[in-house]
C-alpha positions in Angstrom: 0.0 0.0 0.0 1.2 3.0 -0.8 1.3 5.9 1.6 -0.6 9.5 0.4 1.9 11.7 2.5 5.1 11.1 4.3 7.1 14.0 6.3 10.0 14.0 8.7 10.2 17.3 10.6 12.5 18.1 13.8 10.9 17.4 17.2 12.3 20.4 19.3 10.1 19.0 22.4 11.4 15.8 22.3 14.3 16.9 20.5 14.1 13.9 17.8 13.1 13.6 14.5 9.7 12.8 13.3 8.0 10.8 10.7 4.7 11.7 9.8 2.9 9.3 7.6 -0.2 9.9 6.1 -2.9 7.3 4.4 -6.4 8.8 4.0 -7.3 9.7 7.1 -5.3 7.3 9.4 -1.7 9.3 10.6 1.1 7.6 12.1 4.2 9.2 14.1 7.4 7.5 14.3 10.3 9.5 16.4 13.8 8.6 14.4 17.0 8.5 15.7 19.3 10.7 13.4 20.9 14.1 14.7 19.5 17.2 14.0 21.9 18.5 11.8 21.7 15.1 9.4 21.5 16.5 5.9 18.5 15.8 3.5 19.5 12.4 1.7 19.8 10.6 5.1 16.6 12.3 6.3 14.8 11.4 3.2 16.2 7.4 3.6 15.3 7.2 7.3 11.5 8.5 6.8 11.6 5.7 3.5 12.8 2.9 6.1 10.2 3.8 8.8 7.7 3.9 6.0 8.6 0.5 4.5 8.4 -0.9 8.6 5.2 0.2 8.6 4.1 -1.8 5.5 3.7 0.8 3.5 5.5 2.3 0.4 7.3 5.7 -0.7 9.5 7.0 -3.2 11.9 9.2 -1.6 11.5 12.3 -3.8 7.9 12.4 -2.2 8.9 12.8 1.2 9.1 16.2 2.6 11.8 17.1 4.9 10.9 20.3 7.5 13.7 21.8 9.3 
């Protein structure tokens, strides 16, 4: 299944990353591990990872990274 939305934004609460994934109305937050200055590419493959452990699929290109 493919996911509608995916979206890893910085955490300053927790201070942690945060994948957001979206499918129709159901959400799912994952916290991930990288530090905060981790540049795009490793963001993007992270948020892809905790996407595929969720059983769902994305193309890296479609995730949006916040800082």
């Amino acid at each position: 299944m493919r996911a509608d939305q995916v979206e890893i934004s910085w955490d300053a609460g927790k201070d942690k990353w945060l994948v957001r994934i979206v499918n129709g109305e159901e959400v799912i937050r994952r916290p991930c591990k990288l530090p905060k200055n981790a540049d795009e590419q490793a963001l993007r493959a992270a948020a892809v990872q905790t996407v595929q452990d969720e059983g769902y699929e994305a193309d890296p290109a479609f995730v949006s990274v916040r800082r």
